[in-house]
C-alpha positions in Angstrom: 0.0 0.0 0.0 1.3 2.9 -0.7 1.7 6.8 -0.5 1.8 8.4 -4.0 0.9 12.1 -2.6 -0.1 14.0 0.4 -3.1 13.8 1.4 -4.5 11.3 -0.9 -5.8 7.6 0.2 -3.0 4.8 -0.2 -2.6 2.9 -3.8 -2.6 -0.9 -3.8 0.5 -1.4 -6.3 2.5 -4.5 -6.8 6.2 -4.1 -7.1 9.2 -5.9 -7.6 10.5 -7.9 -4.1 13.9 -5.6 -3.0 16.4 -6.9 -3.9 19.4 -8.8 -1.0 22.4 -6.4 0.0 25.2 -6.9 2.1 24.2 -7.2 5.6 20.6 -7.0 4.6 18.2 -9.1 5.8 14.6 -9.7 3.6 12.1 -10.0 5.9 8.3 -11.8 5.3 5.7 -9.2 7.1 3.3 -11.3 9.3 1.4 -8.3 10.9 2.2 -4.3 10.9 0.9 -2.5 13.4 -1.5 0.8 12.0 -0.2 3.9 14.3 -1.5 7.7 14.6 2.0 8.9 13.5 1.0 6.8 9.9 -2.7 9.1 9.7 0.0 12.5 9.9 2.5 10.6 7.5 -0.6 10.7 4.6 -1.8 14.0 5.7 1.6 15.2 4.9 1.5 17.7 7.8 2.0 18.1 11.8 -0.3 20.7 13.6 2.1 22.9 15.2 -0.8 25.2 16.3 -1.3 29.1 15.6 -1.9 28.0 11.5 1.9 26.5 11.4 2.1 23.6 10.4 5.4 20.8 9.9 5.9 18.9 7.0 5.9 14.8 7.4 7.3 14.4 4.1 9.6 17.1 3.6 12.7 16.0 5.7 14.1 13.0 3.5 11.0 11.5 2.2 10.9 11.1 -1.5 7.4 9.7 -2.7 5.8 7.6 -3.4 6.3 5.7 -0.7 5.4 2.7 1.5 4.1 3.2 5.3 4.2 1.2 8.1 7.1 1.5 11.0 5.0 -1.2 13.4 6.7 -4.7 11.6 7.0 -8.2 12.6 7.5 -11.5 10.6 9.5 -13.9 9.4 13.3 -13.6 8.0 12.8 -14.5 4.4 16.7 -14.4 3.5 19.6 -12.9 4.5 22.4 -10.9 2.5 26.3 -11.1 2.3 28.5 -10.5 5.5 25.5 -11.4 8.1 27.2 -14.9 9.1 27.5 -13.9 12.5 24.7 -12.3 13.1 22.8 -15.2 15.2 20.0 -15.6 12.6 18.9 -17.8 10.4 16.0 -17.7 7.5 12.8 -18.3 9.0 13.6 -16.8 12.5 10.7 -14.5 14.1 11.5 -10.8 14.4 10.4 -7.3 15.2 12.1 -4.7 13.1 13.4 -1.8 14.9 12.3 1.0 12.4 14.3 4.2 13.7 17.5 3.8 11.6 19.2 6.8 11.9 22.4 7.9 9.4 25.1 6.2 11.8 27.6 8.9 12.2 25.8 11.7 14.2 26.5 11.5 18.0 23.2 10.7 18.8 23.2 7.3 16.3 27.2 7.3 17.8 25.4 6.7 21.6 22.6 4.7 20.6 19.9 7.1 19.7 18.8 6.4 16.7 15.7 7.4 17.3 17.1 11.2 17.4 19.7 10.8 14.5 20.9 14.9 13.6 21.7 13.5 10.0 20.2 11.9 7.6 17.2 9.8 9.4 16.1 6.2 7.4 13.0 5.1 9.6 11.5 2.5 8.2 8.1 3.6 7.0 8.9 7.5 6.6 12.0 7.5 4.5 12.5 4.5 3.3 9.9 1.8 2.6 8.3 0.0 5.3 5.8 -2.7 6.8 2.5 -1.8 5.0 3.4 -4.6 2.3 4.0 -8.4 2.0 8.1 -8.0 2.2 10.1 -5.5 3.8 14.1 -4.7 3.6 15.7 -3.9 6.6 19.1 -2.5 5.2 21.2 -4.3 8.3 20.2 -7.3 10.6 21.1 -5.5 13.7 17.5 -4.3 13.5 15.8 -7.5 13.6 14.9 -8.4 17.3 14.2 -12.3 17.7 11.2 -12.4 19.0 10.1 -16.2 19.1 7.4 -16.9 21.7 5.4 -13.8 21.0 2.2 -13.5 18.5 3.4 -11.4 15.1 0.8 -9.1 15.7 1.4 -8.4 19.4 6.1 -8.1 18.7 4.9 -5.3 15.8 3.2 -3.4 18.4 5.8 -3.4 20.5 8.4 -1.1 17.9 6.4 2.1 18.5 3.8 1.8 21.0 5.5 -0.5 23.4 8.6 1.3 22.7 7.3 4.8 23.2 5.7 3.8 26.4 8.7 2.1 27.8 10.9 5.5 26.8 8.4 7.9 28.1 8.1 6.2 31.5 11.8 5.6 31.8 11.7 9.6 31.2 9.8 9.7 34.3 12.6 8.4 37.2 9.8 7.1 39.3 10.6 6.3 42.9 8.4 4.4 45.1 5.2 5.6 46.5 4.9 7.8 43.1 2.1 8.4 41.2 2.2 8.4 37.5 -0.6 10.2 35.8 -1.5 9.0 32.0 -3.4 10.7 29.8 -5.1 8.7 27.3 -5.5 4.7 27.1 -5.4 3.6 23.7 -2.9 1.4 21.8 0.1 3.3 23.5 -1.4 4.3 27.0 -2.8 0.5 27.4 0.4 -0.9 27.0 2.2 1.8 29.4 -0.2 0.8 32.2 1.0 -2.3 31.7 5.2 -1.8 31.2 4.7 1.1 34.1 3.1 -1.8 36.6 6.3 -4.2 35.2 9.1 -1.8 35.4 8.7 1.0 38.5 7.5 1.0 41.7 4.6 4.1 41.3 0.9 3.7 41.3 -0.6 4.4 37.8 -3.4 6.5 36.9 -5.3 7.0 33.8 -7.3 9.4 31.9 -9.6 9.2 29.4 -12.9 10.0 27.8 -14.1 6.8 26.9 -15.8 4.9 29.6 -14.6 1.4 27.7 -11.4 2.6 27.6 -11.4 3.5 31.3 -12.5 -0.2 32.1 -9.5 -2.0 30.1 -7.4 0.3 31.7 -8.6 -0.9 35.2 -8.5 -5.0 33.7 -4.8 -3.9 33.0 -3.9 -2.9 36.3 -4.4 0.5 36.5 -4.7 1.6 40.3 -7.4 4.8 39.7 -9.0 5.8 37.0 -10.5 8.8 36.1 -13.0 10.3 32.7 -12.1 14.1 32.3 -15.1 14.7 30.2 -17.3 14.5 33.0 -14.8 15.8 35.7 -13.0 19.0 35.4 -9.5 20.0 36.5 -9.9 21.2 39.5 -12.1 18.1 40.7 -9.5 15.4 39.4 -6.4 17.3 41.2 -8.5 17.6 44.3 -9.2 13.4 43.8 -5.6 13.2 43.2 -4.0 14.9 46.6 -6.5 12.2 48.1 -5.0 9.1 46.5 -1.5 10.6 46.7 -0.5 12.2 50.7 -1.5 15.5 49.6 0.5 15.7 46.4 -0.6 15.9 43.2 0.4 13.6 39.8 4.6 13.0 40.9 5.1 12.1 36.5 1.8 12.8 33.7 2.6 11.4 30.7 0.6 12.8 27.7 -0.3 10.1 25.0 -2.9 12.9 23.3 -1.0 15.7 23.0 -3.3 18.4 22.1 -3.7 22.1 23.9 -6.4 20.3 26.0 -4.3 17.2 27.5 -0.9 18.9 27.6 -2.5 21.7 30.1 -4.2 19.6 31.7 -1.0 17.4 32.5 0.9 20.6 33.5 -1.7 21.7 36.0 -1.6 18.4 37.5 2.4 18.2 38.0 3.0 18.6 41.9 6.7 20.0 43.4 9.4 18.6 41.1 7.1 16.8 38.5 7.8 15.9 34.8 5.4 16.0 32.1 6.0 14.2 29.8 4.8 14.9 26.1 4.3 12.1 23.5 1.1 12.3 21.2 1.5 14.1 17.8 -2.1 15.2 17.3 -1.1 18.8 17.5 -1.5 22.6 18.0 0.1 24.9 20.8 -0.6 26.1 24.3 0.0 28.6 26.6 2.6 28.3 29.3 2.6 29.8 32.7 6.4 30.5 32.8 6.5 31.6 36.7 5.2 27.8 37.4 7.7 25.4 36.5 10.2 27.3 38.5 7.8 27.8 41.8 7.1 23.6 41.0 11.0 22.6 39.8 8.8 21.2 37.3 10.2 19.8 33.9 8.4 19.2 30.5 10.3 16.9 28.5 9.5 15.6 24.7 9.8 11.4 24.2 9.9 10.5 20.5 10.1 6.3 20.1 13.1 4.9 21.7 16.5 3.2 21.4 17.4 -0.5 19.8 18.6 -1.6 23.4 15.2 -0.1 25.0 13.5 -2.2 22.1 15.4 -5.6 23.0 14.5 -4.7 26.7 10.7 -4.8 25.8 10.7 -8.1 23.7 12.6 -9.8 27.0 10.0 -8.1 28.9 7.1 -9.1 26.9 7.9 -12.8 26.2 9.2 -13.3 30.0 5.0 -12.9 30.1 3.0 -9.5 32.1 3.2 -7.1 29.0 0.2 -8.0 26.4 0.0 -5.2 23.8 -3.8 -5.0 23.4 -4.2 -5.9 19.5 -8.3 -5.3 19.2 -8.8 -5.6 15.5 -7.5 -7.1 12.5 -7.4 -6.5 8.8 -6.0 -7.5 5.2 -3.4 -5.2 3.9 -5.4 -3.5 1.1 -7.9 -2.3 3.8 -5.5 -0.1 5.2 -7.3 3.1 4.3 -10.2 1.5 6.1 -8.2 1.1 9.1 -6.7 4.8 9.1 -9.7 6.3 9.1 -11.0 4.6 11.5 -8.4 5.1 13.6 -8.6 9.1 12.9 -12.0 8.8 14.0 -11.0 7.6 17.9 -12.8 4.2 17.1 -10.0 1.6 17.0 -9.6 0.3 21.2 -5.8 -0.3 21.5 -4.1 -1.1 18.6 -4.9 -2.6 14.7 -3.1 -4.6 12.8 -3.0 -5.2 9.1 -1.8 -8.8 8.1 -0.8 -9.7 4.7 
């Protein structure tokens, strides 16, 4: 499936299978995950508020194109020089998708994810999971990731991986609370890294009641609908379930004017919001308050190779179930995105060639 131009539904094409390169592996997609960040990629725009907007396809993207950064399947074959890689045709992986250019000092340290140069994420700049075969340009990315469902390892390169970074962002000490905003296909698999990984209590925000009841099945210790409980109510019901304190960490899944103020209002005395959603615009900030606090406000975009290797131990050691609701053939993926656009997909959809 893919993007010819912005703003214009995906094209079911059939191409030629990529040809093998040195330390390449070809790998067989079993299940791509169908992410928000895909719905901004066909737009062609971010919402940076005020009428300002940010192109998706203007920094390295050539089109057309193929989406999809959410991949798992099957290693179909492998190029020259990956002897000694530990993999063999047919293994089960999970592609990490943030290749970075590999000479920057963030790719230098690990962080991909936040490559300065010239950035090759699978299924932005170069061709990625929304297809029947996928080339991942060096088997470093592939994550083995036997023991876990294709659908449910896909999940795990941005949405588990997201979650995981953001919460790690946090520094949670015990007898925290952490504060989410938003329980869909990333926020329903934070509640469940967050109850794995730190000592805090975990609350969650929503404004679907449906939502609000996975969130509890998931272990989620309050939870809380802010459209029929305004700000000053919730941070009132907060200092009761918290010694007096407000949210200790809010992590904002949303990320719209709305959520991100709402998340700042709620930090207590040396608090860190934590911003993750892309669905856009700007706010206002009350400058003398994150001095008075010591309050931080920190961005988390995807997260690191190692952080990804982390989650698949994490997730096949059993406790972390990415919550995979819905299902679909590739050449619905149009179907699925606007669906997903329209807040109707609970936790995360798949599309499974």
């Amino acid at each position: 499936m893919r993007l010819i131009a912005d703003g214009q539904p995906l094209r079911e094409l059939s191409l030629d299978i990529p040809p093998i390169t040195p330390r390449s592996a070809l790998v067989k997609v079993a299940a791509a995950g169908v992410c928000h960040s895909d719905i901004h990629l066909v737009s062609g725009a971010y919402d940076l508020g005020e009428g300002r907007k940010l192109s998706t396809t203007g920094g390295g993207t050539v089109l057309p194109l193929t989406p999809g950064h959410e991949i798992a399947g099957r290693v179909e074959r492998l190029g020259p020089g990956t002897e000694s890689s530990g993999l063999k045709e047919g293994d089960r992986v999970v592609v990490y998708p943030w290749i970075g250019c590999g000479t920057c000092r963030k790719c230098l340290s690990g962080r991909e994810n936040l490559c300065e140069g010239s950035q090759r994420f699978l299924g932005f700049m170069r061709n990625g999971g929304y297809a029947e075969y996928v080339l991942v340009p060096d088997t470093r990315y592939l994550v083995k990731a036997d023991g876990i469902e294709a659908s449910q390892s896909a999940i795990l390169a941005c949405a588990g991986l997201t979650a995981l970074s953001s919460i790690r962002k946090c520094a949670l000490q015990p007898g925290d609370l952490l504060f989410l905003i938003g329980a869909g296909g990333v926020g329903s698999t934070a509640i469940q890294i967050a109850k794995k990984v730190t000592p805090a209590r975990v609350a969650v925000a929503d404004i679907d009641d449906s939502r609000l009841e996975l969130a509890t099945r998931l272990g989620a210790d309050y939870v809380f609908n802010t459209a029929t409980t305004d700000t000053k109510e919730l941070a009132s019901q907060l200092r009761k379930v918290n010694q007096g304190r407000t949210a200790d960490a809010v992590i904002d899944f949303v990320g719209i004017p709305r959520t991100a103020s709402l998340g700042l209002r709620l930090l207590g005395h040396e608090g860190k919001l934590v911003l993750v959603g892309l669905v856009g615009g700007g706010m206002q900030l009350p400058l003398p308050l994150l001095p008075i606090l010591g309050a931080e406000v920190l961005g988390n975009f995807t997260g690191t190779l190692a952080q990804l290797t982390e989650l698949v131990d994490l997730t096949r050691r059993g406790g972390i179930n990415p919550v995979v609701s819905e299902s679909y053939r590739l050449e619905e993926a149009n179907e699925v995105l606007a669906k997903l656009g329209r807040g109707e997909v609970r936790g995360r959809a798949v599309l499974e060639p």
